[in-house]
ZABA-366762 format. One record per atom (N, C-alpha, C): residue in three letters; x, y, z. Coordinates in steps of 0.02 Angstrom, whole numbers, plus 50000, padded with zeros to 5 digits. Atoms other than C-alpha are relative to their C-alpha. Layout:
% residues N
AlaXYZ ...
END
This chain:
% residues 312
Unk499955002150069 Unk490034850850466 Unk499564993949989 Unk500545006850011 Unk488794838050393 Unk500044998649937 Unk500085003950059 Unk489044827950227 Unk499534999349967 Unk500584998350037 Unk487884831150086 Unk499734993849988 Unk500155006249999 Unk487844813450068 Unk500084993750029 Unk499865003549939 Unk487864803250238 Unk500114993249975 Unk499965005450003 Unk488464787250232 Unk499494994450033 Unk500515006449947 Unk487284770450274 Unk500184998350058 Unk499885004249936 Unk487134764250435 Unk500364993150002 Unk499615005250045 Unk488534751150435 Unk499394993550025 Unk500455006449981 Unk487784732050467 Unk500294997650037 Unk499695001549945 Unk488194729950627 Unk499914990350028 Unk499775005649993 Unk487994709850616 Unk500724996249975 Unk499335003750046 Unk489404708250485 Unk500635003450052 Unk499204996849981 Unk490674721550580 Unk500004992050066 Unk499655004249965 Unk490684706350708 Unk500514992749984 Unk499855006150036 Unk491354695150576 Unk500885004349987 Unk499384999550014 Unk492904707450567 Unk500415000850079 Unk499555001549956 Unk494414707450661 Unk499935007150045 Unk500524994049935 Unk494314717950848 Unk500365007249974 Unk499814995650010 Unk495734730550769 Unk499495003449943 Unk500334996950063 Unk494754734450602 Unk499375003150024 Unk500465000649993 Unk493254734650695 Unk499985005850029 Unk499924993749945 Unk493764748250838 Unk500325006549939 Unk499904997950056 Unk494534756550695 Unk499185003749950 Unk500585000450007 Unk492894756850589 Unk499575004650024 Unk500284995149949 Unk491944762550732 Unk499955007050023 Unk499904994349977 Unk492734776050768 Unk499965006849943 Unk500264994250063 Unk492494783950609 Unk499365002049987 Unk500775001949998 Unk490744778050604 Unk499925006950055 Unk500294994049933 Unk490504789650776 Unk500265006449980 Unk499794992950038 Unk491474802550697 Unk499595004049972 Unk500474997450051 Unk490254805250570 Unk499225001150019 Unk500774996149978 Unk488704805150661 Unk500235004850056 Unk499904991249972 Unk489434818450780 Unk500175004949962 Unk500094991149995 Unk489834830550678 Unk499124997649922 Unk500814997550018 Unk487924826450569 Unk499665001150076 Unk500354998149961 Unk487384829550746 Unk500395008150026 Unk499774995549963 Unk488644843550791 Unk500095005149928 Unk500084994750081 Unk489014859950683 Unk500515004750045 Unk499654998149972 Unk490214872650703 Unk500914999050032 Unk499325001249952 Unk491714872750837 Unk499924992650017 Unk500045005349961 Unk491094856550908 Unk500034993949949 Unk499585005150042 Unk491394847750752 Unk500634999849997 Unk499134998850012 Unk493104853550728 Unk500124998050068 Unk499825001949943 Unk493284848150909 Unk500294996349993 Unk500115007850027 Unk492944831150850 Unk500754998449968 Unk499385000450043 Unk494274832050728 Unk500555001750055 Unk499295000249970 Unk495594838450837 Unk500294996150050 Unk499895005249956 Unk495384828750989 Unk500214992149973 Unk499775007450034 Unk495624812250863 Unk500515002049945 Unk499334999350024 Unk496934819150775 Unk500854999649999 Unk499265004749989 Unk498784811350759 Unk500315004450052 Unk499634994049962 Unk499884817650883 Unk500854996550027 Unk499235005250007 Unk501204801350883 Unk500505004749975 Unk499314995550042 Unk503104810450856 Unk499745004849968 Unk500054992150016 Unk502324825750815 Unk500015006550070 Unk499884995049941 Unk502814840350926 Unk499635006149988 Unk500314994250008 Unk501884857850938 Unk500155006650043 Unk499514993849984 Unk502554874350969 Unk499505003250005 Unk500664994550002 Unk500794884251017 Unk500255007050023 Unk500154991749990 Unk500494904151015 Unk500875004350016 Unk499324995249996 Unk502334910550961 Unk499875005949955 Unk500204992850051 Unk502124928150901 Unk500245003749942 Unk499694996250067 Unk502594935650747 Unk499915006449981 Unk500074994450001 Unk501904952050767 Unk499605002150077 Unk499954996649934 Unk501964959350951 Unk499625007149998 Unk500374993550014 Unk501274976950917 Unk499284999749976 Unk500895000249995 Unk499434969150859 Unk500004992050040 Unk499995006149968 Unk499784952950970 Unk499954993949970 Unk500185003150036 Unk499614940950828 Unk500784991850010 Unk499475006349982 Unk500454922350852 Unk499884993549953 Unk500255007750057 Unk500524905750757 Unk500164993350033 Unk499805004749955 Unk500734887650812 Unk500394997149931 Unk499665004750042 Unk501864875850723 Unk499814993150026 Unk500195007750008 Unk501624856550685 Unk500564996549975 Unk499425001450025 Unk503324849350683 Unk500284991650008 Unk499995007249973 Unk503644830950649 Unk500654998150039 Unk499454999249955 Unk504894825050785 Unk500624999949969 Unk499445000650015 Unk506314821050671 Unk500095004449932 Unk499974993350058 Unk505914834350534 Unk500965001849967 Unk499354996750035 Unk507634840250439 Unk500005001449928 Unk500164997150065 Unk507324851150301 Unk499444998049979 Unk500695002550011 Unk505504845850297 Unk499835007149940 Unk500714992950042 Unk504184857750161 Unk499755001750054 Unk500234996449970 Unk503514870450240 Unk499155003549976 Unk500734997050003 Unk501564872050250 Unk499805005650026 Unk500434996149971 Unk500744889050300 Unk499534999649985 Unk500655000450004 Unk498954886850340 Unk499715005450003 Unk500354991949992 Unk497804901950312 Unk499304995450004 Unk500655003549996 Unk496014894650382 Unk499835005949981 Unk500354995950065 Unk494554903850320 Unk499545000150062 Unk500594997049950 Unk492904911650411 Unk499685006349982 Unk500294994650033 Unk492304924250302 Unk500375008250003 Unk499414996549980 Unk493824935350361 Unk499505004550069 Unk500584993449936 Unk492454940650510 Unk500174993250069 Unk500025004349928 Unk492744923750632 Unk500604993249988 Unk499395004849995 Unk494064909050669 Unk500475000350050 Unk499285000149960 Unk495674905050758 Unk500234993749987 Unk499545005850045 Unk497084894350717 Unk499944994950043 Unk500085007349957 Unk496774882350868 Unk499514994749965 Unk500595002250022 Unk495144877050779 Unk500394995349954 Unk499935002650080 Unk496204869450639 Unk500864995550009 Unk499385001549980 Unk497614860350741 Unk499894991749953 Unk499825007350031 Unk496954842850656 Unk499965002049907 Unk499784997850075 Unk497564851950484 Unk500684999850004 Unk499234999849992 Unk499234854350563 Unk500294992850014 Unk499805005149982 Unk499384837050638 Unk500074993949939 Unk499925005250062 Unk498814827950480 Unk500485001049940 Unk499464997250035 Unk500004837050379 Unk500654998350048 Unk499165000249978 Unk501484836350497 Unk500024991150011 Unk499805010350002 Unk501074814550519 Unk500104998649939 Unk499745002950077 Unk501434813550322 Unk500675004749987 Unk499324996350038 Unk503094824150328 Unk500085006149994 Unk499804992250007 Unk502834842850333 Unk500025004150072 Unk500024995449956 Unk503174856750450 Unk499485003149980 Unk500444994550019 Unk501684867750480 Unk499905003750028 Unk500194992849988 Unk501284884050523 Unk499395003649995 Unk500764996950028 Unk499564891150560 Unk499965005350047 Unk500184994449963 Unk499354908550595 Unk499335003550005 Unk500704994749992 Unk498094921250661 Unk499955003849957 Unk500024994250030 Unk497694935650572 Unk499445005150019 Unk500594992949983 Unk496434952350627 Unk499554997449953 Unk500605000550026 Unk494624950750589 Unk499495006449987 Unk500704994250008 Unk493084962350527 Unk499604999850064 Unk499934989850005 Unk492604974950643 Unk500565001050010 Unk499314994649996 Unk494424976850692 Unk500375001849963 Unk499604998350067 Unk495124976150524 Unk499614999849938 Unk500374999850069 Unk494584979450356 Unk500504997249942 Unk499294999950065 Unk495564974950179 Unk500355005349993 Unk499575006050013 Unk496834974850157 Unk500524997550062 Unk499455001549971 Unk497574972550324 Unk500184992450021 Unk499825003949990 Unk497254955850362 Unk500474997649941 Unk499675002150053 Unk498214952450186 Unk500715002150054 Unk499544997249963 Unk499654963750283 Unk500104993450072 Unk500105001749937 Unk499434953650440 Unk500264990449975 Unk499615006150021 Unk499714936050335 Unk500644999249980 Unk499325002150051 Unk501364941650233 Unk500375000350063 Unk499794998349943 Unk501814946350415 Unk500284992350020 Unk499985006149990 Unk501584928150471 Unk500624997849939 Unk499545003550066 Unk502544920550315 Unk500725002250023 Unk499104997650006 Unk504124931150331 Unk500264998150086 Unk499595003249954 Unk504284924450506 Unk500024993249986 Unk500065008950000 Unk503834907150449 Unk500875001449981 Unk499295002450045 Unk505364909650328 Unk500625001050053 Unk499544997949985 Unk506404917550438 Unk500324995350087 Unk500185007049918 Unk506124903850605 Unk500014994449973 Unk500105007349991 Unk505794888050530 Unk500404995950009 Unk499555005849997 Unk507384879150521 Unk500144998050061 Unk499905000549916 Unk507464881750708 Unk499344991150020 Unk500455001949983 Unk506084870350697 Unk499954989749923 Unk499955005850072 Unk506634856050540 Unk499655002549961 Unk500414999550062 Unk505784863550408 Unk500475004749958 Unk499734995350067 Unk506494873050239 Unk499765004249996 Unk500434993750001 Unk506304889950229 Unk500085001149929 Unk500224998650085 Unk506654888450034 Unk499454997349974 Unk500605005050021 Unk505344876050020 Unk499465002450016 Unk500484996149982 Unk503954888550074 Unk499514997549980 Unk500504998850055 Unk502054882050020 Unk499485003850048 Unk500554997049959 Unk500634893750072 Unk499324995749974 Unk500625005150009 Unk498954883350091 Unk499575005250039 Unk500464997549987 Unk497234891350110 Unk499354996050002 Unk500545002950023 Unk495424884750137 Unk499575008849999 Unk500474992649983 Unk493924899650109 Unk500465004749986 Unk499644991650000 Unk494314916950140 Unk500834998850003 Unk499475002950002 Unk496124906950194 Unk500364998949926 Unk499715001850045 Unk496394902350023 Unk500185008149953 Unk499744994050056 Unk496104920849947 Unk500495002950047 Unk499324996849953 Unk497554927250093 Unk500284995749970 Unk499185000150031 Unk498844916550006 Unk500075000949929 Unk500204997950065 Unk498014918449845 Unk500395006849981 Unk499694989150001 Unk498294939749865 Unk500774999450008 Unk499264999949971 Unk500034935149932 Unk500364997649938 Unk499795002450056 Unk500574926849790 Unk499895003349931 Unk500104996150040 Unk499814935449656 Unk500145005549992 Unk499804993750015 Unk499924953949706 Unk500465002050045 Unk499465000049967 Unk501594958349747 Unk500065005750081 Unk499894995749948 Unk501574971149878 Unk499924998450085 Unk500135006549951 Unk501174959750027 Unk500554997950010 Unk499335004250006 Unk502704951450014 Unk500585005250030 Unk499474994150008 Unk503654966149986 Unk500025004250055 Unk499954995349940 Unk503004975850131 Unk500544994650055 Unk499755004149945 Unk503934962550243 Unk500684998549972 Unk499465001850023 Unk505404960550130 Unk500134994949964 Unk499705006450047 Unk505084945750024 Unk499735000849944 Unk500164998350093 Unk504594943249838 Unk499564992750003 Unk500335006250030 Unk503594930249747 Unk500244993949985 Unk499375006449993 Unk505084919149720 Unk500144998450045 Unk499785000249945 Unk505134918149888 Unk499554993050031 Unk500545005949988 Unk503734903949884 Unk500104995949958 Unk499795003450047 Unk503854889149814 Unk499344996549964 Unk500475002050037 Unk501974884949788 Unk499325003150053 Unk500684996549991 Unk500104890749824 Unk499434992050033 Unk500145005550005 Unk498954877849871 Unk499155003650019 Unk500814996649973 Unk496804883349889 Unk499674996649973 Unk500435004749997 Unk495364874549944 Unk499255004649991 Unk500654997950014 Unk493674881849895 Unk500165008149983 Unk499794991549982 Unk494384900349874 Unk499615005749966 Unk500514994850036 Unk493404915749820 Unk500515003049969 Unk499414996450032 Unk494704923149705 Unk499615004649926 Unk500174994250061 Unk493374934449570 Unk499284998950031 Unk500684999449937 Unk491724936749702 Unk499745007949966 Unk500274993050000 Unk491254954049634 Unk499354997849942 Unk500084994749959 Unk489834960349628 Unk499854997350064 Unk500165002249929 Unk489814960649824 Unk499365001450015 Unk500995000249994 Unk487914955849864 Unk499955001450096 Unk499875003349935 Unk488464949850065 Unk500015008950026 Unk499714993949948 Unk488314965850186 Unk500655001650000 Unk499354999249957 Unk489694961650292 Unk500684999549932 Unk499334996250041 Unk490974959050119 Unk499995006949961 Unk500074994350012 Unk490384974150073 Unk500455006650044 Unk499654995649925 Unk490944983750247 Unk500614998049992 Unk499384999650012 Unk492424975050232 Unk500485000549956 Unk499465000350072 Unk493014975850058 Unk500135008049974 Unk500084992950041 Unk492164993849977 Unk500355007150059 Unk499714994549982 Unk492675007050107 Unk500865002250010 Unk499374998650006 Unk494505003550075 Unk500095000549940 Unk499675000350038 Unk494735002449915 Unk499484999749917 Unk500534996750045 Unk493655013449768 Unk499964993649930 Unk500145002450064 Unk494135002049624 Unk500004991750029 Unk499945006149992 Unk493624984849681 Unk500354993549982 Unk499995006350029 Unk494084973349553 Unk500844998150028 Unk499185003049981 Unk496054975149633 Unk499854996850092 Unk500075004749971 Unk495374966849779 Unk499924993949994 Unk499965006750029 Unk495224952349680 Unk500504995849986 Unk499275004550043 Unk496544938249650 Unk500115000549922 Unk499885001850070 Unk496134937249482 Unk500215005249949 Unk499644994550044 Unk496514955049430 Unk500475001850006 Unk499114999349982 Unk498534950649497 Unk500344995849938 Unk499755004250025 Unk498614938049377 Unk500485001749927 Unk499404993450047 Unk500344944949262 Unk500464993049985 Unk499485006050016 Unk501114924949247 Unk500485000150031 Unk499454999949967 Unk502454927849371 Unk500114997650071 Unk500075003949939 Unk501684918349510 Unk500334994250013 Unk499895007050000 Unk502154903749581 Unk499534993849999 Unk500665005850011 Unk501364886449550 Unk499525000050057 Unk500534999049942 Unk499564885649632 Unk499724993949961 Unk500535006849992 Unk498444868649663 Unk499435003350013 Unk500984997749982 Unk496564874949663 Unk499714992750002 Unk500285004049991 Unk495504862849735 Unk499185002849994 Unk500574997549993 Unk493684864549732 Unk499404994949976 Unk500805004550018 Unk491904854149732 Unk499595004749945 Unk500384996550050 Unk490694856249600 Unk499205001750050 Unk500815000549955 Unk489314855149750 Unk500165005450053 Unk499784995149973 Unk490224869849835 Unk499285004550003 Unk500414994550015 Unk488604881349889 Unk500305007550020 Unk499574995549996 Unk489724891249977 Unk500235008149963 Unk499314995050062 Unk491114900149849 Unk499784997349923 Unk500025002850071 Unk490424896549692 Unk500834996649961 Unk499555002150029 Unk491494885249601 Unk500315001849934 Unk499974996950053 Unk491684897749452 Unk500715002050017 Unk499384998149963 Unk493184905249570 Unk500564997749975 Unk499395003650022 Unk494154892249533 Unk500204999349938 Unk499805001750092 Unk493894888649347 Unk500135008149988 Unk499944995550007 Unk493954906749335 Unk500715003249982 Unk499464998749958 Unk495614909249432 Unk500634993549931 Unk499715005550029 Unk496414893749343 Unk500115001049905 Unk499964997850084 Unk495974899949151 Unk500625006850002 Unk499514993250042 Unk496814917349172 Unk500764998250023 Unk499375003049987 Unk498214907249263 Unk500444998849930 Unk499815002950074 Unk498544897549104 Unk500065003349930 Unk499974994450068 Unk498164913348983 Unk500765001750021 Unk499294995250011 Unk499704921049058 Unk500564996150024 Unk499145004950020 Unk500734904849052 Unk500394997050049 Unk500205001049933 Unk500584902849246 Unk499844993450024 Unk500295007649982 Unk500784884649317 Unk499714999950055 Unk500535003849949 Unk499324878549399 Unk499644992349984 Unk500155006749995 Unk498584862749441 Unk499184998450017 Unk500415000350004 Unk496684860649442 Unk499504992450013 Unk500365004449988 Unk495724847049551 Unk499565000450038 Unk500794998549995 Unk493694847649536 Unk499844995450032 Unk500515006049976 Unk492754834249640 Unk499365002450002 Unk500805003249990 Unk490854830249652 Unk499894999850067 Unk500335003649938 Unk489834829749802 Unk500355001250079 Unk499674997849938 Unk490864838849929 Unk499795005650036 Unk500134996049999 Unk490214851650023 Unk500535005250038 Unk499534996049997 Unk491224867850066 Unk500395000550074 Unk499505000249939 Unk491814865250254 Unk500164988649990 Unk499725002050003 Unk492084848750196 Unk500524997149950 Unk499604998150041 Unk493314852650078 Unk500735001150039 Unk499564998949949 Unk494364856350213 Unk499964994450070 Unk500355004549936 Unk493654842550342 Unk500534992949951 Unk499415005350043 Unk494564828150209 Unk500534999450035 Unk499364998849976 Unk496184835250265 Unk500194995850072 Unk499995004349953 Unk495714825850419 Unk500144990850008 Unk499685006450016 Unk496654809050453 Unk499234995550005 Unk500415003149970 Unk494974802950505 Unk499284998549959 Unk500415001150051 Unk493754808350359 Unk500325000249939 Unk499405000250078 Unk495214805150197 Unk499444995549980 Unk500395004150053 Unk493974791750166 Unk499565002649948 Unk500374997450053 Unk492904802850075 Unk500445006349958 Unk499734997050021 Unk494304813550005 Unk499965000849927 Unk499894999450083 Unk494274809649803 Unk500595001149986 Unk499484995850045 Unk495904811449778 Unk500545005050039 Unk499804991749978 Unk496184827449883 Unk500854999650037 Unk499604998049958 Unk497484823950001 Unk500754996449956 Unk499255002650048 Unk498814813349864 Unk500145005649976 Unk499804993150028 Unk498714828749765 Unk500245006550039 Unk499594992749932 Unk499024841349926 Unk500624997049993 Unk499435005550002 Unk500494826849955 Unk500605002849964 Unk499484998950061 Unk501294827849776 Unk500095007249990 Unk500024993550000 Unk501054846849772 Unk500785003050036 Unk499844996749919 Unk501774850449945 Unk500824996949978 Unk499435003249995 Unk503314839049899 Unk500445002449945 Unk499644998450063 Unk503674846049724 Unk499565004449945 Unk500405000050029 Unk502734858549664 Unk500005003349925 Unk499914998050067 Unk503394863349480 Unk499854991949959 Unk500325006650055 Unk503054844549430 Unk499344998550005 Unk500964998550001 Unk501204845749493 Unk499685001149951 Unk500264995750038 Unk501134858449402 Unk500044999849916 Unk499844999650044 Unk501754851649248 Unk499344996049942 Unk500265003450033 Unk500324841549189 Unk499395001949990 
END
């Protein structure tokens, strides 16, 4: 990941004028940031996880939730959790590459401010096509709900969080009911949505590979879309999204967010400047919030309550 707009080289005469904590502190952000403008990929997210909180937070790696395609999730549980919100993370990768280890300093920075989290796998393009990874997320969820208290977290307090392709899996889950339903739960069964750059009205498909994976399942496209679920009976959703997104066009969101509001549908809508699309999701990190805008109070207030989010 690399910042569209790198920060100056600090002035390394003055940092000796601050104190040795602020300074090591400082520093370490400083090095942060020129590894990952020198690194890209996995080996940024390295970065991030290896310096990510891990004080009184406990981690429950690779418990399975679906045995028959081998599929597992880790949890991020703060040590004294009791009745904590419940985050599910859906990372993102074009629904063709990823794994939930990659994205443990999403779980950690979320579970050091108070939440239980949950980040599962899900099947990728060539082994799966749409809609199963959708199948393969509601899968995940209905064990979140049905495990977490074992673990301090609320299973009424459900929020599903997405970045990317991540964000349209809780997007679909939320919006079009059958997802849910194949596993036994409903839409009321969540208590909020939360998506970070998300493709939620992408047609026409230009991209090969979403082509292979979207058109040979399913003749009438546009119900692969989030935006053609939208019936007002969702639950509240936070869309996040940069206007410097080259990514997911940022139309997605304003898109997604208008027919929300036509059908009376609380959502919550926060645009930033100058972010680019893996770091949209890189913020979330305790380590780069400094350049957040905003992002992570509003995940915060969301995650904690999200019909008053949604109210304004």
């Amino acid at each position: 990941m690399s910042p569209q707009n790198p920060p100056r080289k600090p002035d390394h005469r003055a940092a000796g004028r601050l104190r040795a904590g602020r300074f090591r502190h400082f520093h370490r952000g400083w090095m942060l940031v020129l590894a990952l403008l020198g690194l890209s990929g996995c080996s940024g997210i390295t970065v991030l996880n290896t310096l990510a909180p891990s004080q009184n937070i406990r981690t429950h790696d690779d418990l399975q939730f679906d045995h028959g395609h081998h599929l597992s999730l880790d949890i991020y549980q703060p040590e004294h959790a009791q009745d904590a919100p419940v985050v599910v993370f859906f990372w993102g990768g074009s629904w063709q590459e990823g794994d939930k280890s990659l994205y443990a300093f999403v779980g950690r920075a979320l579970a050091a401010r108070g939440f239980v989290v949950a980040i599962p796998n899900y099947r990728l393009y060539p082994a799966v096509r749409y809609p199963e990874f959708l199948f393969d997320s509601a899968h995940a969820v209905a064990w979140v709900r049905a495990h977490i208290d074992r673990y301090g977290g609320n299973p009424q307090h459900l929020i599903l969080m997405g970045h990317s392709a991540g964000a349209y899996n809780a997007a679909m889950l939320a919006l079009d009911p059958q997802y849910l339903h194949a596993v036994g739960l409903a839409r009321h069964d969540l208590a909020g949505v939360i998506g970070l750059g998300g493709p939620y009205d992408f047609l026409p498909l230009v991209d090969p590979a979403l082509k292979a994976i979207f058109s040979p399942a399913e003749p009438d496209l546009a119900q692969t879309q989030p935006i053609h679920w939208v019936d007002g009976q969702s639950p509240p959703m936070l869309l996040i999204e940069s206007t410097a997104d080259t990514i997911v066009a940022p139309k997605n969101t304003r898109h997604l967010a208008a027919a929300l509001r036509t059908h009376g549908a609380p959502v919550s809508v926060r645009m930033v400047p100058d972010l680019s699309h893996q770091w949209l999701i890189g913020v979330v990190s305790n380590l780069l919030s400094f350049r957040d805008q905003g992002i992570n109070a509003a995940i915060d207030r969301f995650i904690r309550d999200p019909q008053v989010a949604t109210r304004f």
